[in-house]
N, C-alpha and C positions, 0 to 999 in steps of 0.2 A: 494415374497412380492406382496400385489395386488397395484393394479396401483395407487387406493387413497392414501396407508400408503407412497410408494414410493414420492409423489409429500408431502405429508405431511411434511416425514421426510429433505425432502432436502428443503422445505420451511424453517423448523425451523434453519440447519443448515445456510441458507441463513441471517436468522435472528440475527444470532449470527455476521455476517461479517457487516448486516446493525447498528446493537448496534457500532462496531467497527468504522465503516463510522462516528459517530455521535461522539463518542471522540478523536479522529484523528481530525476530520476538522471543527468540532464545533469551535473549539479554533480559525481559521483562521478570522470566520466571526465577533466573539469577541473580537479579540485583542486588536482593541481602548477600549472597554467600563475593558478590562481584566487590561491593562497596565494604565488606568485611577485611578480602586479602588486600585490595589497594588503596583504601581511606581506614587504618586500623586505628592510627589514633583519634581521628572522629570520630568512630564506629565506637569507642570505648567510651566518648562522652558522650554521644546520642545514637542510637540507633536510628531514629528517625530523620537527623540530620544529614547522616551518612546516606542512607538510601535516596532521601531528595539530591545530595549531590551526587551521589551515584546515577542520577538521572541523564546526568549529560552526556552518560556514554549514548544514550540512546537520543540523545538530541544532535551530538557529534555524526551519527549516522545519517541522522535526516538532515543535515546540512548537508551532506556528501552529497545524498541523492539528488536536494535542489539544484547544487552547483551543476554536478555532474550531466541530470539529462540535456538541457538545452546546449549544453555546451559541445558533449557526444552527438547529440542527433546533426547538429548544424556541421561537426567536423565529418560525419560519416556520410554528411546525404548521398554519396556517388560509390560509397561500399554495397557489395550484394547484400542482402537480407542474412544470410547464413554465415559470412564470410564474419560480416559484424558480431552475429551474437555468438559465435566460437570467439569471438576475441574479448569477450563481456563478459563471458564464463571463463577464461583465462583470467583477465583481471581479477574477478573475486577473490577464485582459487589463491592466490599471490597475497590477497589484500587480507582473506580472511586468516591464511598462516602468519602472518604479521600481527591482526589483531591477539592470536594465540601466543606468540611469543615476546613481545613489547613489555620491555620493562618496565612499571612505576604510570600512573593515572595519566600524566598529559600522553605521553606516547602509546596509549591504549588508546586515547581520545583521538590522536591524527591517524593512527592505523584505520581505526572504526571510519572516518571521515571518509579515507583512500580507496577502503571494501565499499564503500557507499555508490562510489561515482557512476560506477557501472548499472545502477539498480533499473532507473527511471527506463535509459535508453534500451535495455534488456525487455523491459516486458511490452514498452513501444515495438519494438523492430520483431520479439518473438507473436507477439499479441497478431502484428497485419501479417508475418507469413502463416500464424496458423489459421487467419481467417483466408487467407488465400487459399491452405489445403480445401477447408472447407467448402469453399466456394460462393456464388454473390449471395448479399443480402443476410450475410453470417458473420458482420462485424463483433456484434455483442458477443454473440455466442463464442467469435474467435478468442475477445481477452475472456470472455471465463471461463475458456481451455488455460490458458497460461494463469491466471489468476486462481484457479482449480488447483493447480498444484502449492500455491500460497496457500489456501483454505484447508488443503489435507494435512500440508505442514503442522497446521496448530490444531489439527487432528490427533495427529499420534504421533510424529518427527520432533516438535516442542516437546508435550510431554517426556518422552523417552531421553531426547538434547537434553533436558531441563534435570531427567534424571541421574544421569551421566556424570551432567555438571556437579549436582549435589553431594555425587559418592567419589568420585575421582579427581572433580578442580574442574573451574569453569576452565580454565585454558585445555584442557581435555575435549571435550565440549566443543569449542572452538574448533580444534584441529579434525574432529569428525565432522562437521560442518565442510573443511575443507577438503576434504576428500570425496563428501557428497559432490559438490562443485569439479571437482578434476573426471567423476568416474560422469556427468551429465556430459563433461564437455566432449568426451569421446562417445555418450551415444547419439549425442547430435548430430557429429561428424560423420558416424555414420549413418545415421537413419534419413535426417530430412533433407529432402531435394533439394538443388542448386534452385535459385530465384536470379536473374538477372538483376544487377541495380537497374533503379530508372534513371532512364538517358536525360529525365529533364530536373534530376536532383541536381541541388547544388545548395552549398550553405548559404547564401542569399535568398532563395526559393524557402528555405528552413525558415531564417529570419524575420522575412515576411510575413510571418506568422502572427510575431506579436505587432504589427501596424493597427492589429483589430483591436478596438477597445473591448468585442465580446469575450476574447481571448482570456483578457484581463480578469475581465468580472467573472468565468466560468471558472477559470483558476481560482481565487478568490474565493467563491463559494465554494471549492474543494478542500481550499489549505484552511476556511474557517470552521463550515461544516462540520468536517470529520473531524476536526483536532479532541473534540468531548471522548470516541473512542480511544485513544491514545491516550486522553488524561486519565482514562478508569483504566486502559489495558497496561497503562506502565507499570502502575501500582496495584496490581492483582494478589501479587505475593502480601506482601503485606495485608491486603486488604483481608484474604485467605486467614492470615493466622492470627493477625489482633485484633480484625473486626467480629468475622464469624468463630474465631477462635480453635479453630484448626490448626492440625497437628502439619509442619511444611511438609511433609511427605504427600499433604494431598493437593499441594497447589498442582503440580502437571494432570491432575482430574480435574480440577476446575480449568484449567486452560485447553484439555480436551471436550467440555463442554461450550467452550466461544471458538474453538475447532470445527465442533461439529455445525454450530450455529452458522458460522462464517462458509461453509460449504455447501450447507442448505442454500445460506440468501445469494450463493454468490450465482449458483444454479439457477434460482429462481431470477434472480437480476437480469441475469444474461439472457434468459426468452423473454422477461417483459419490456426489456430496453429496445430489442429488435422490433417489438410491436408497436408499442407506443411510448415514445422517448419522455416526454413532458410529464405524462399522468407516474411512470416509476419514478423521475425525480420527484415531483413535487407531495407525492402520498409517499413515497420512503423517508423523505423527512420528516415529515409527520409521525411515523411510528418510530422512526430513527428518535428522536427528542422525549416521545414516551417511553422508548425501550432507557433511557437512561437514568429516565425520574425513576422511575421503577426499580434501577438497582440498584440504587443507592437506599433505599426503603427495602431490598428484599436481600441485603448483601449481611443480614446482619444476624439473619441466619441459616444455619449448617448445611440446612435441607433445600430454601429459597434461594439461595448463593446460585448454585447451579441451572436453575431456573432463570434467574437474572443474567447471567451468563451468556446461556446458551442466546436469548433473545436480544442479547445487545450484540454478540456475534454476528446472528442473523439478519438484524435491521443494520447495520454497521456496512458489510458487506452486499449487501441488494443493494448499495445504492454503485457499487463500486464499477461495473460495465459500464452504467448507465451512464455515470462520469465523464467516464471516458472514450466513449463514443459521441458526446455531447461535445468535449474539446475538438475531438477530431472536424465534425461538423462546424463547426464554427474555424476551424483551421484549414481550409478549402488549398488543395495546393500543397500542403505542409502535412500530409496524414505523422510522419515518423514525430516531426516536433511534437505536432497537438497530441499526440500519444505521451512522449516524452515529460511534456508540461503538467501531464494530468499528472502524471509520478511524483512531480515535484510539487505540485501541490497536496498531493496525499504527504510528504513528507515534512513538508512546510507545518501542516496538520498534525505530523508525528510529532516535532520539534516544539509547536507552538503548545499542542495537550500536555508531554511530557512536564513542561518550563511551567506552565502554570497550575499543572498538577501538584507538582514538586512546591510550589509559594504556598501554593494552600495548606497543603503538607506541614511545611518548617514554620509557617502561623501558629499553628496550633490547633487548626483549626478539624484536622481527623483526618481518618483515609478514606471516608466518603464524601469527602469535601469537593473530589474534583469530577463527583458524580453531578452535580448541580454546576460547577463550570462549564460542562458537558454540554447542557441543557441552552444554557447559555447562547456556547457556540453555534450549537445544531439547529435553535433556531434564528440567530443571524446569517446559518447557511442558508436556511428556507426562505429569508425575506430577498434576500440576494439572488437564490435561484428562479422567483417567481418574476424578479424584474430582471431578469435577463430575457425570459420567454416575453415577455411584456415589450423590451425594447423589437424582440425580434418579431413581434407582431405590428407595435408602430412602423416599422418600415415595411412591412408587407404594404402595410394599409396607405402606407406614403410612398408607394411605389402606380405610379398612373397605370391605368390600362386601357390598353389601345382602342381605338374606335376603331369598329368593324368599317365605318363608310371612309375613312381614310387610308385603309388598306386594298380600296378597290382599284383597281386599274383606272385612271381616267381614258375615257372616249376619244 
């Protein structure tokens, strides 16, 4: 490939994760105006009740995603790489016009599920062909091409979606989402090379996957971990206007600073994952868990908001390659699943932060409250992820090595 179609084709792939960026976290910066039109008579006796159940649109999404990837990757294993994710970006397109036009709260909540399914398997299957453009030893770096484009989303795609939403109806909003989605699937088509599938995929080969207990537990630490970001990013809005007491027209600025955050760490994730896999997970947790104490202490005002933000973005997202090339590794045989898995447990994470964001919320207990559930989580992900590397060094160590005088030819 010459060096234009290469940078073409991993743009468009990229495009396809920023289309994703924009119905994923669209929803966080709309959920008052979301839980206004479709929960009105709750909305008129609490505001704050409304918004926490307005929460499960976005918990209905991350349901979609858990279901959806394991279940895509294991029916696609023997589809070419491109053939799949043109057909993943169709999905959306379909699912996301549905979530725009669905009349009344449940049937917004099964539309949102429907747009989900396709998520996980999309940045699996886009993630190994753009580390394939790139070539070997460029796995990280490949998902944070595709993830790159997630990260720009809540750059300036959010904000702008989010502003849309505000002036014209979130179902407005929606519908430009899906047109993002229809105009990616045709430059996919045409920019990235054909991949052959592999001859030795099969949904059994996919399956196989989860036999490994490490599977389990790296998953686990993904859908625990992260869930503290989702429990402060669902509630942003809010947190925006009746914590730090801002005017809503500036929430899509606060969400353009955990944009910008979220693109820095996702950059930086993605070279420190390729170099040393263990030391970015177990030090990004680390700052991951202080980035969250912190903004629930720095959210409270106008000027710190921002600040706290942009570094729960940043430590949020560095951990996010690393992840995922971690399941991959531990999915030996199965790269599209253990891609796919990681998805679903960052969703899992979505679903789990939302749900208990939201409880703490409808307590009473404030809208920094899910800032210390955060905390919580991120370091139940840390002790999780250290005994995963732990188990993977007892079997090093419980694996014999060979004697050199038994290896010699007898006389």
């Amino acid at each position: 490939m010459t060096t234009v179609r290469r940078w073409t084709a991993l743009l468009a792939l990229s495009l396809g994760g920023f289309g994703i960026g924009l119905t994923e976290f669209v929803a966080m910066g709309l959920l008052p105006d979301i839980s206004r039109d479709l929960l009105p008579q709750l909305y008129a006796q609490s505001s704050a009740k409304a918004v926490a159940h307005g929460g499960w649109m976005i918990t209905a999404y991350a349901l979609g995603v858990v279901v959806g990837a394991p279940t895509i990757a294991a029916l696609t294993a023997r589809l070419p790489r491109k053939t799949l994710v043109v057909g993943l970006l169709g999905l959306f397109t379909l699912g996301t016009v549905a979530s725009a036009l669905a009349p009344g709260f449940p049937l917004v909540l099964a539309a949102r599920f429907v747009a989900a399914l396709p998520h996980g398997a999309y940045f699996g299957a886009a993630g190994l062909l753009a580390a394939a453009i790139l070539g070997p030893g460029s796995q990280g770096k490949g998902f944070a091409v595709v993830l790159g484009g997630l990260t720009a989303a809540n750059v300036f795609g959010v904000p702008l979606i989010t502003r849309l939403g505000q002036a014209a109806g979130w179902r407005v909003a929606y519908l430009a989402i899906a047109a993002m989605f229809a105009l990616t699937l045709v430059f996919v088509l045409l920019s990235v090379p054909h991949q052959p599938a592999d001859p030795t995929g099969s949904p059994r080969a996919e399956l196989r996957a989860f036999r490994s207990p490490q599977v389990w537990l790296v998953a686990t630490t993904a859908a625990v971990g992260f869930g503290g970001f989702f429990a402060i990013d669902s509630y942003i809005a809010p947190v925006t206007t009746q914590v730090a007491g801002l005017s809503e027209s500036t929430v899509p600025w606060v969400l353009v600073a955990i944009g910008l955050g979220m693109t820095a760490g996702n950059a930086l994730g993605g070279w420190a994952s390729d170099r040393n896999l263990r030391r970015s997970l177990l030090s990004g947790f680390v700052v991951f868990i202080a980035s969250m104490a912190a903004f629930a202490v720095l959210a409270h005002n106008p000027y710190t908001l921002f600040l706290g933000a942009f570094f729960l973005g940043a430590a949020g997202l560095f951990l996010g390659p690393a992840m995922q090339s971690r399941l991959i590794g531990v999915a030996p045989g199965a790269q599209l699943m253990g891609a796919a898995v990681s998805q679903s447990a960052m969703n899992i994470a979505n679903s789990l932060g939302a749900a208990l964001g939201g409880l703490v919320i409808a307590a009473g207990w404030g809208y920094t409250a899910p800032s210390w559930v955060g905390v919580a989580l991120g370091a139940t992900g840390l002790a999780l992820a250290a005994a995963s590397f732990a188990l993977d060094a007892r079997r090093r160590n419980a694996t014999p090595t060979p004697d050199p005088a038994r290896l010699q030819p007898t006389p």
